[in-house]
LONUTI-737693 format. One record per atom (N, C-alpha, C, O): residue in three letters; x, y, z. Coordinates in steps of 0.001 Angstrom, whole numbers, padded with zeros to 6 digits, always signed. Example, Ala and Ser with C-alpha at 12.3 -4.5 7.8 and 13.67 -1.06 7.14 Angstrom:
residues 2
ala+013190-005690+007800/ala+012300-004500+007800/ala+013200-003300+007800/ala+014236-003319+008465/ser+012850-002250+007080/ser+013670-001060+007140/ser+012900+000030+007870/ser+013409+001138+008039/
end
This chain:
residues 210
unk+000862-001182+000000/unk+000000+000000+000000/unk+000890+001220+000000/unk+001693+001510+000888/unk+000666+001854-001031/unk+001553+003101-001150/unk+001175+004601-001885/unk+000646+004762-002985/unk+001505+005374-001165/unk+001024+006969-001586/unk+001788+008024-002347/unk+003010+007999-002197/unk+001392+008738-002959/unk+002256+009196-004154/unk+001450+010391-004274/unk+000231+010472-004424/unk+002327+011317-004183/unk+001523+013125-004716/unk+001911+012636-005941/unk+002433+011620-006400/unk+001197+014408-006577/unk+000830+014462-007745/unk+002371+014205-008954/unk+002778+013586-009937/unk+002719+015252-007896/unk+004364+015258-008471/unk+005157+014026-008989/unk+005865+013853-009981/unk+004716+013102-007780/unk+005568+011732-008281/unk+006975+011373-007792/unk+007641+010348-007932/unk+007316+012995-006930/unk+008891+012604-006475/unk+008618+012609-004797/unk+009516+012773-003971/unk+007455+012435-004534/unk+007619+012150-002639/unk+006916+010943-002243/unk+006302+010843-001180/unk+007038+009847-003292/unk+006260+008098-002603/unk+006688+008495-001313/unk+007771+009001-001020/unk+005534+008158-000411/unk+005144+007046+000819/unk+004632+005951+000690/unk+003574+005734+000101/unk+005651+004771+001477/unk+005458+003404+001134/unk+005060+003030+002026/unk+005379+003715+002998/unk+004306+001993+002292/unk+003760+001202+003683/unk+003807-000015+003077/unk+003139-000256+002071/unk+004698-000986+003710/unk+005114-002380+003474/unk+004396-003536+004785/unk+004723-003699+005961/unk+003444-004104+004042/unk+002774-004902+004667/unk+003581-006048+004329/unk+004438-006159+003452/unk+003182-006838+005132/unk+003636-008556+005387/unk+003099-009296+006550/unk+003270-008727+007628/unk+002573-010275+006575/unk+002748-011264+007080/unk+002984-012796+007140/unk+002200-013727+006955/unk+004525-012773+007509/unk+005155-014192+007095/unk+004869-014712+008573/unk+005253-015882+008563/unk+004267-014334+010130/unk+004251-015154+010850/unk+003028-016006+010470/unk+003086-017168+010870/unk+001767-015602+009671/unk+000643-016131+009342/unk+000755-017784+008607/unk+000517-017898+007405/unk+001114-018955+009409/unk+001662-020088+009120/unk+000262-021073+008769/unk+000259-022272+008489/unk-000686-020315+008863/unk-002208-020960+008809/unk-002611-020384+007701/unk-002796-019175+007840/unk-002942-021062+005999/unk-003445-020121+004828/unk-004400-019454+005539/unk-004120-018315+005912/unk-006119-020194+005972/unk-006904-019563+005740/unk-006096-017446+007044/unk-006254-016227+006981/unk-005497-018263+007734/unk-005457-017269+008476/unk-004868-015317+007895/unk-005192-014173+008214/unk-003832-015998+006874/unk-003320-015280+005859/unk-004660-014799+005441/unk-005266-013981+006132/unk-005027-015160+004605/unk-006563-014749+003779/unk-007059-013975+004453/unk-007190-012860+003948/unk-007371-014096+005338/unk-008584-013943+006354/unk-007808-011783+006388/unk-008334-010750+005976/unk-006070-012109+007270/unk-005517-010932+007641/unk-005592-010225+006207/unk-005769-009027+006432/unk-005522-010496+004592/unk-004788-009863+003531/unk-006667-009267+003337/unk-006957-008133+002959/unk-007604-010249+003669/unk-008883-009579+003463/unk-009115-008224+004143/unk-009715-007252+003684/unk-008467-008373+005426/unk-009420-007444+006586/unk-008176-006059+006057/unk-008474-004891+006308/unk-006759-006412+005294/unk-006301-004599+004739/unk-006819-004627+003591/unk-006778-003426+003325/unk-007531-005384+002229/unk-008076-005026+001516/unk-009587-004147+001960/unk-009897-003034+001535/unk-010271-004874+002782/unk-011224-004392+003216/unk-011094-002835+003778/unk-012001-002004+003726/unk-009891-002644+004276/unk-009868-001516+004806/unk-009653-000331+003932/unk-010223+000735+004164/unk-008636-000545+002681/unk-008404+000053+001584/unk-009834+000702+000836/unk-010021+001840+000405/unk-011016-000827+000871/unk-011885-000278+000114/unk-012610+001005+000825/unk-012948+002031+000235/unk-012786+000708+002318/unk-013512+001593+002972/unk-012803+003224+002370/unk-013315+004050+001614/unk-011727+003232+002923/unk-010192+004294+002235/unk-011442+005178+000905/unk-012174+006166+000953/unk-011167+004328+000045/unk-011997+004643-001213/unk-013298+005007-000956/unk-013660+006093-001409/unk-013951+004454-000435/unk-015612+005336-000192/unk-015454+006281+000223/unk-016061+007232-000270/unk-014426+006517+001502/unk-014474+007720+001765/unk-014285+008843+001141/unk-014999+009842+001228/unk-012927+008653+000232/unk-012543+009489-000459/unk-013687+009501-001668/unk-013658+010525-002350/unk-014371+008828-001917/unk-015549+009052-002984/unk-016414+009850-002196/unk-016646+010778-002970/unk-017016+010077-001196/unk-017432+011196-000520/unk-017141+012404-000571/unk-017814+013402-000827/unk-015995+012237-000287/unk-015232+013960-000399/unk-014793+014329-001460/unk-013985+015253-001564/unk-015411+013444-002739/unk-015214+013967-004165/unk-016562+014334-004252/unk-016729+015551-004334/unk-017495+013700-004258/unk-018648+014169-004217/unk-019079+015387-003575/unk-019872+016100-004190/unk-018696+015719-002481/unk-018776+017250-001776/unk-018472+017944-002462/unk-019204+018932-002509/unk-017481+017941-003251/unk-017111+018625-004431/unk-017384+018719-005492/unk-016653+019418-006194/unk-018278+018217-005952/unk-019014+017980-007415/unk-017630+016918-008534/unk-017593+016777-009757/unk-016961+016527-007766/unk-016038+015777-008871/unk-015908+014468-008760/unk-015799+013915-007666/unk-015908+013811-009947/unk-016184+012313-010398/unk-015370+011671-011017/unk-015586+010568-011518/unk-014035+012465-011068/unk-013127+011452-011724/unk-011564+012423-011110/unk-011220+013521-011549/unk-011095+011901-010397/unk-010223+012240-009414/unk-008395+012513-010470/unk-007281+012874-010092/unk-008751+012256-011338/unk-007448+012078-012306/unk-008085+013733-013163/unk-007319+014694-013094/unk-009019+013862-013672/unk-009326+015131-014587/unk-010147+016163-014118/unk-010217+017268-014657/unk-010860+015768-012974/unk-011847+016973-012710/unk-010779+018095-011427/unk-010005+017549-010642/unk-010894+019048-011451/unk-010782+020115-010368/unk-011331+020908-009612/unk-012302+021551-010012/unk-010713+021091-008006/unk-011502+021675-007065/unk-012175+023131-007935/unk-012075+023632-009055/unk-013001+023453-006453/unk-013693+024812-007065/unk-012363+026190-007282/unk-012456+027172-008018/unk-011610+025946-006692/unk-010936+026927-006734/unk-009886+026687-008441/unk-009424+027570-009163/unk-009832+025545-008563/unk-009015+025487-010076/unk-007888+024666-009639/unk-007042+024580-010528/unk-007575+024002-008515/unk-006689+023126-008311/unk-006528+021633-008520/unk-007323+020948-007877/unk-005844+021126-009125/unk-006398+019818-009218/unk-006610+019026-007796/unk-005998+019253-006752/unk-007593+018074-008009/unk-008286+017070-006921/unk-006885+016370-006328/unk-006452+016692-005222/unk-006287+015475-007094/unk-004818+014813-006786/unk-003887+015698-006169/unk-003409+016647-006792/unk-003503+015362-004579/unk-001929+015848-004765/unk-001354+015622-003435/unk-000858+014502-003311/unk-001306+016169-002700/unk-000448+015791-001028/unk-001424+015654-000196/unk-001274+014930+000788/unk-002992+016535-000503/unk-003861+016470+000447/unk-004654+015067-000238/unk-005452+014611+000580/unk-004631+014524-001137/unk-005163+013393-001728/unk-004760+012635-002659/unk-005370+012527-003723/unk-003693+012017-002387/unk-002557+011215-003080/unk-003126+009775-003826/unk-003948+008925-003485/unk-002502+009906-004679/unk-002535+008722-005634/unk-002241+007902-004255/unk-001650+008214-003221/unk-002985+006580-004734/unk-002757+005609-003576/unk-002633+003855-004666/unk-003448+003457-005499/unk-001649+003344-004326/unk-001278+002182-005056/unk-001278+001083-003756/unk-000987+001092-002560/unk-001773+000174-004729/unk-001458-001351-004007/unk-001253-002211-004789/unk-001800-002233-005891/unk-000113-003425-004225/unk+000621-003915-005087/unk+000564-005061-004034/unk+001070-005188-002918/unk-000344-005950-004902/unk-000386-007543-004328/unk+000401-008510-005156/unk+000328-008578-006383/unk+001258-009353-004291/unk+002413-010376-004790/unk+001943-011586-004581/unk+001563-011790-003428/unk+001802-012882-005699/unk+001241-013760-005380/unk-000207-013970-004931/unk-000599-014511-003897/unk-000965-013391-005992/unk-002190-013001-005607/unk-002799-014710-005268/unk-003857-014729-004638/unk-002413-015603-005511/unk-003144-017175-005733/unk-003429-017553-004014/unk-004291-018311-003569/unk-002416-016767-003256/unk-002991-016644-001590/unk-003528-016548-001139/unk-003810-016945-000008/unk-004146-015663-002171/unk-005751-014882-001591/unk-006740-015499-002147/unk-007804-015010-001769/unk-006897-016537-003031/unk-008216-017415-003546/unk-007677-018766-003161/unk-007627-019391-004221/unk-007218-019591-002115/unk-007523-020470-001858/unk-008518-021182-001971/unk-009579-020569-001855/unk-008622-022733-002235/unk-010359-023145-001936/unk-010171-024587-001136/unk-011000-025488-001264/unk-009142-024694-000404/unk-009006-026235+000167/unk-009868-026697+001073/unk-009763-027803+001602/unk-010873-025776+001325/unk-011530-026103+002114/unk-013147-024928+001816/unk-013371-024085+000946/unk-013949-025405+002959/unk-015812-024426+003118/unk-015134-023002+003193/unk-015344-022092+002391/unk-014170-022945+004437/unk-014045-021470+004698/unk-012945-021151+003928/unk-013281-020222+003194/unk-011985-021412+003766/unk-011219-020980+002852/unk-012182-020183+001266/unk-012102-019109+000670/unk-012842-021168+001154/unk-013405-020928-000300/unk-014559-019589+000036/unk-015053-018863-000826/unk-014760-019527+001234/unk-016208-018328+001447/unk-014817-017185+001584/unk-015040-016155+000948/unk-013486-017200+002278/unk-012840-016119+002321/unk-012103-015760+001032/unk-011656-014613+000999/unk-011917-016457+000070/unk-011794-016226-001286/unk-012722-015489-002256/unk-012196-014994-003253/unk-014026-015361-002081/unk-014976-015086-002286/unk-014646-013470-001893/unk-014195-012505-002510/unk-015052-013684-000727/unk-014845-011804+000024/unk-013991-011220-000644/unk-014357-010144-001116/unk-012597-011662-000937/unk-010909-011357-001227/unk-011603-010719-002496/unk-011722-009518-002740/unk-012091-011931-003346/unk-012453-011278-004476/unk-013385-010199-004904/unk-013307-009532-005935/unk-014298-010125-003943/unk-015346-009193-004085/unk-014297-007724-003693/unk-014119-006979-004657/unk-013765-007391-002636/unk-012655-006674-002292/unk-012130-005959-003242/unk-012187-004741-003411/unk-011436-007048-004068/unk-010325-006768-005188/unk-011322-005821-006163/unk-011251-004636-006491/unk-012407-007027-006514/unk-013131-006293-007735/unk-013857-004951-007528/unk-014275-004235-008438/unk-013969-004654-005935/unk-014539-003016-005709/unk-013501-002556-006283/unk-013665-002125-007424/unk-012155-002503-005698/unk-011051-001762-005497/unk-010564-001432-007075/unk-010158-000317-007406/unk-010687-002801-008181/unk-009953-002060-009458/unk-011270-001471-010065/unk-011014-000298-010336/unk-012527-001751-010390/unk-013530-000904-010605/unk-013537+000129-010431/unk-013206+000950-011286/unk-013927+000423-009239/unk-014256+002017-008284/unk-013014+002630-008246/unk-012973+003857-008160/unk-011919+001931-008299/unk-010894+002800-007363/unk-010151+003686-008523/unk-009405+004616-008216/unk-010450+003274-010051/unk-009603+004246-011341/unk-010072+005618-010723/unk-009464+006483-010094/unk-011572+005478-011197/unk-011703+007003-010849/unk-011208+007853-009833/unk-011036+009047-010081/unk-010941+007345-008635/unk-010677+008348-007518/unk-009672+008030-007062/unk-009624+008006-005833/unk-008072+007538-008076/unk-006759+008165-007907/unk-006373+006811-007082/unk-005374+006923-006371/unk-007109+005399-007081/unk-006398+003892-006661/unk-006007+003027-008050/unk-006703+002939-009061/unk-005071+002591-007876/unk-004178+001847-008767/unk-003898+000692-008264/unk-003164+000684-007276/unk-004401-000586-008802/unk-004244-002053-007933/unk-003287-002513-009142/unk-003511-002388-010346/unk-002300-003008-008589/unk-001399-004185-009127/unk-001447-005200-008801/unk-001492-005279-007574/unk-001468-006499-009510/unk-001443-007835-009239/unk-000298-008451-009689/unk+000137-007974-010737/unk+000299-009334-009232/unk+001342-010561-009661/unk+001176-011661-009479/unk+000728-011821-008344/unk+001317-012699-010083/unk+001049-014235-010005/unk+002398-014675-010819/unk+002878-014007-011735/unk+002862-015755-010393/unk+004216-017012-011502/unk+003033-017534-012247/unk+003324-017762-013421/unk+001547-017850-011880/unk+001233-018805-012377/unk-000359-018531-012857/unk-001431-019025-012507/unk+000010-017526-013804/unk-002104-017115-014147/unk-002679-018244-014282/unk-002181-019175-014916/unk-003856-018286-013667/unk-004805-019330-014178/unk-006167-018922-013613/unk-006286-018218-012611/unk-007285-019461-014393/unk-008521-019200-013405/unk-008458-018906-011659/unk-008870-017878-011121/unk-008028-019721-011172/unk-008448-020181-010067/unk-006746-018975-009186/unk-006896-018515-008053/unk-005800-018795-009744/unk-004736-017730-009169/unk-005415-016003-009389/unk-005207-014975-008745/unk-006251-016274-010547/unk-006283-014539-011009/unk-007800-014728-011240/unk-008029-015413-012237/unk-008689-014377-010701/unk-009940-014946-011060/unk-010682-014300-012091/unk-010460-013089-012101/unk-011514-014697-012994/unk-011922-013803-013926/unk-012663-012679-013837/unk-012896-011905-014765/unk-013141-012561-012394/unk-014063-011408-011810/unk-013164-010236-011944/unk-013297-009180-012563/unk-012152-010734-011150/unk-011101-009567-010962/unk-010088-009521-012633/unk-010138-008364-013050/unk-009540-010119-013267/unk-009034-009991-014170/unk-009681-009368-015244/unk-008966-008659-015952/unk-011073-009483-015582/unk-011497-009055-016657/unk-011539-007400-016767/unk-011686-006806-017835/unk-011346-006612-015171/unk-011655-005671-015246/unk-010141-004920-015469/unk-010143-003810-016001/unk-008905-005507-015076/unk-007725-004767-015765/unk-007428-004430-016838/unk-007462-005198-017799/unk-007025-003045-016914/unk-006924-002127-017941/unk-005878-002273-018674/unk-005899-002160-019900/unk-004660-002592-017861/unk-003643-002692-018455/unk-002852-004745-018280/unk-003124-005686-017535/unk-002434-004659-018759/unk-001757-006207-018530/unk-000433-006744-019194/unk-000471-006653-020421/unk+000281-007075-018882/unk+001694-007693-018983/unk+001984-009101-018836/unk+001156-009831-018291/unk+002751-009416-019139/unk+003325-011155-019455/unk+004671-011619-019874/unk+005120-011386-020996/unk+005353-012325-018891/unk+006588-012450-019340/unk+007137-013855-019719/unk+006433-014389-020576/unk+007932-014412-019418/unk+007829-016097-020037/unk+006773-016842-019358/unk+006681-016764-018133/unk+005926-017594-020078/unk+005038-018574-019572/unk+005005-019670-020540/unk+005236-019604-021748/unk+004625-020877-019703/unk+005015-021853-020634/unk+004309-022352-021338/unk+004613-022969-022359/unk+002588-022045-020631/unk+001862-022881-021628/unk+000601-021155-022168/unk+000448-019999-021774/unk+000074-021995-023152/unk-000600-021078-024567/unk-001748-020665-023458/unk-002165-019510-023548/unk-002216-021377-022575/unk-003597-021459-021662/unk-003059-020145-020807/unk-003521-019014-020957/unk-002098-020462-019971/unk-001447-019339-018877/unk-001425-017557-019966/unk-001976-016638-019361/unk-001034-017304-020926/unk-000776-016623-021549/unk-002095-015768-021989/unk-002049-014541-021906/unk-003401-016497-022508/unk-004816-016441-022790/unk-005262-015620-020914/unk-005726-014489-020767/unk-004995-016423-019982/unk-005554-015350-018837/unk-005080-014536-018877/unk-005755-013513-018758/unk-003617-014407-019067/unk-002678-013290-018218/unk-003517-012167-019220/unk-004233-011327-018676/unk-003395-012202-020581/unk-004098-011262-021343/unk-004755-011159-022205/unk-004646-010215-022987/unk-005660-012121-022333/unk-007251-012357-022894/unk-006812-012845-024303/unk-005670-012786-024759/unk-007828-013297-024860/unk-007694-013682-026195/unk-007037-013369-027195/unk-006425-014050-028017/unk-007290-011645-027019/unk-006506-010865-028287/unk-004744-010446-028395/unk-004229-009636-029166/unk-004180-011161-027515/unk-002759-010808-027421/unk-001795-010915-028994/unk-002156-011428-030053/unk-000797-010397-028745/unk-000460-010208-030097/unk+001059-011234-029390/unk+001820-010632-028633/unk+001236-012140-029593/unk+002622-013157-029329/unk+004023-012142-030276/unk+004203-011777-031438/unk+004637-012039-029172/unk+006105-011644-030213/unk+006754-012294-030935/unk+007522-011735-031718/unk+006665-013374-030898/unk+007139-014592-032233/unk+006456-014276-033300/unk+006908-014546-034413/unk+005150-013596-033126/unk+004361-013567-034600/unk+004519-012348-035184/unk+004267-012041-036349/unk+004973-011637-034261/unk+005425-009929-034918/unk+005238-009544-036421/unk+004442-008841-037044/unk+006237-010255-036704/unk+006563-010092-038490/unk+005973-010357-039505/unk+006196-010017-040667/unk+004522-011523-038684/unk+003402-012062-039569/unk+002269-011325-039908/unk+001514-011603-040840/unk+002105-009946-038790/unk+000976-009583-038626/unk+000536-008544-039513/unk+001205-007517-039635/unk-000413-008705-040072/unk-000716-007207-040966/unk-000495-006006-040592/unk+000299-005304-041217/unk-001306-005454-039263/unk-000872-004542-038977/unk+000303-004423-038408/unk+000347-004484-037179/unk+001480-004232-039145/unk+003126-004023-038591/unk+003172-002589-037995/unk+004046-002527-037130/unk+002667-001690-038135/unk+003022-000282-037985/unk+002507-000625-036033/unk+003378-000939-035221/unk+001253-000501-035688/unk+001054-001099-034875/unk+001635-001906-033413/unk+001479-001707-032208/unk+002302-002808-034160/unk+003230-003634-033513/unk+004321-003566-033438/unk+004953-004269-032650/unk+004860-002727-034211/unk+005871-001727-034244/unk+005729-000668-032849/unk+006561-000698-031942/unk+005057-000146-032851/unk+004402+000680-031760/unk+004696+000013-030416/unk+005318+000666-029579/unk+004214-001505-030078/unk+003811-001810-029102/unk+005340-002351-028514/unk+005640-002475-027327/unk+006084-002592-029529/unk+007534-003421-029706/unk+008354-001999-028899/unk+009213-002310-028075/unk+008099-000466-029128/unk+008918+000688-028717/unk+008290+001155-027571/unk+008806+001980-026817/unk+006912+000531-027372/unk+006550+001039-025967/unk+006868+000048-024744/unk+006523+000317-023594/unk+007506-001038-025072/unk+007289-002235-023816/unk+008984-001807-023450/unk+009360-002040-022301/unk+009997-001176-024455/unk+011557-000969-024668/unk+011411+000331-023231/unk+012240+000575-022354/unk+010184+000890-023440/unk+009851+002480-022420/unk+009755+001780-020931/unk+010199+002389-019958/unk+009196+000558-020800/unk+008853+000235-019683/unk+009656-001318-019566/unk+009064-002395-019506/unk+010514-001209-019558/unk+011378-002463-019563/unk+011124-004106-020068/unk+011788-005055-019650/unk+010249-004176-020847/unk+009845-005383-021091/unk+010600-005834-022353/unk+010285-005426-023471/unk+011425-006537-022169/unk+012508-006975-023439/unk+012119-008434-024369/unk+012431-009615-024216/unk+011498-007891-025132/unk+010644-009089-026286/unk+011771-010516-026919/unk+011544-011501-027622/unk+013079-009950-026202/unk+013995-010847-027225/unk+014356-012212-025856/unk+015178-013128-025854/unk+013204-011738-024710/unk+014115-012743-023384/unk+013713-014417-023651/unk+012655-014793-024155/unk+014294-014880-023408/unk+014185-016521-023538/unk+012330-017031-023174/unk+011701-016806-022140/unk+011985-017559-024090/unk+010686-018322-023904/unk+009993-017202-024731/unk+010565-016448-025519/unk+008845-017212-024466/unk+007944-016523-025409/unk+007439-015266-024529/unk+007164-015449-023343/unk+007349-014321-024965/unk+006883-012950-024247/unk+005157-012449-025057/unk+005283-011857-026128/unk+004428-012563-024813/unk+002950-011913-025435/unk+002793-010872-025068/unk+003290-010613-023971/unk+002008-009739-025819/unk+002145-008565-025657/unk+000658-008017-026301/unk+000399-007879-027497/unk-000082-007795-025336/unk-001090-006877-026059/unk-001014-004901-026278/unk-001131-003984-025465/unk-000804-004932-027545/unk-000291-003647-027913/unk-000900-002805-027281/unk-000286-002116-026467/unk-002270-002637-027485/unk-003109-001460-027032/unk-002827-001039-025369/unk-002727+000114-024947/unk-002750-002048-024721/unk-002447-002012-023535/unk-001318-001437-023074/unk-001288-000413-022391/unk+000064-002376-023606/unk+001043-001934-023389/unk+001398-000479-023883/unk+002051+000195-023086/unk+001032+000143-025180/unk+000985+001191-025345/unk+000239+002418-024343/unk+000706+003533-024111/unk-000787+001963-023941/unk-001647+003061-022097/unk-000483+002993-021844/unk+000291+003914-022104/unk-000052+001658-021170/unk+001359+001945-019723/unk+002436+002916-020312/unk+002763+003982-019791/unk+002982+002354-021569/unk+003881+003189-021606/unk+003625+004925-021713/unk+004336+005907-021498/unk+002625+004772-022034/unk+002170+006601-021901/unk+002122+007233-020747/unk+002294+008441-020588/unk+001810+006159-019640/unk+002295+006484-018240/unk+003492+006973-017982/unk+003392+007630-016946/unk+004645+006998-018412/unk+005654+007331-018024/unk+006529+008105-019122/unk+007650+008524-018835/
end
């Protein structure tokens, strides 16, 4: 969980962990109750956009002409590692706290564009049941780096991915050309061992990020 003015040069980081949590469901249970808290985070701050007549926390501005984003209301990021922790199903309760996790997640990347939250996910191992489709379908942006099988590759970034092995086949080259100079912006190196997929449109947003 981490905070970021507008500027971009004063991150505040808050580094969660818990490695004493030696019990999954118990993990789950703790990674639910700071998601949960995050979302609350977000209503609130959807309140106090609303007091203000503003609905999209990235373009609209206070009454005075200032933008909404900045030290008094910071970009706020979260960055979950190994998300497959959080959807366990080995069991009744495990599988009802997977459920919540997910409902959680899916407020948080929904609701949370507009009013200045940014959720990151990571998994080694996309699959239904690591990245769930509730929550996956709604990411905007998406990335992929060696994976081994054609199935893993299809979650990480939906049907329409453009494979970098096929680069040279594709009609639209100009395009993929594009997507080949924007992944170079954000470190993603198409030439690394195994197969790298790349959905252009996407990767092209991120790299405009920066």
């Amino acid at each position: 969980w981490g905070t970021a003015v507008s500027d971009g040069l004063k991150p505040e980081i808050d580094l969660w962990a818990d490695d004493d949590a030696d019990d999954e469901l118990i993990y789950m249970e703790r990674v639910g109750e700071w998601l949960a808290a995050a979302k609350r985070d977000m209503r609130a701050r959807y309140a106090r956009m609303g007091e203000l007549g503003i609905t999209n926390a990235w373009k609209d501005r206070r009454p005075n002409g200032e933008p909404f984003l900045g030290a008094a209301e910071p970009v706020k990021v979260l960055v979950i590692d190994e998300t497959a922790e959080l959807f366990q199903r080995d069991d009744m309760a495990q599988s009802r706290q997977a459920e919540r996790n997910i409902g959680y997640l899916k407020s948080l990347v929904q609701l949370g564009r507009a009013a200045g939250y940014i959720v990151v996910m990571a998994t080694q191992n996309p699959s239904d049941e690591n990245l769930p489709a509730k929550v996956r379908k709604l990411a905007r942006i998406r990335m992929a780096f060696q994976l081994g099988e054609a199935g893993a590759v299809a979650v990480a970034l939906g049907q329409d991915y453009y494979p970098a092995t096929d680069m040279g086949n594709r009609e639209d080259k100009t395009a993929v050309q594009q997507a080949q100079t924007a992944t170079a912006k954000i470190g993603v190196h198409a030439g690394a061992v195994g197969t790298v997929a790349i959905h252009q449109q996407r990767i092209i947003a991120a790299a405009k990020m920066f």
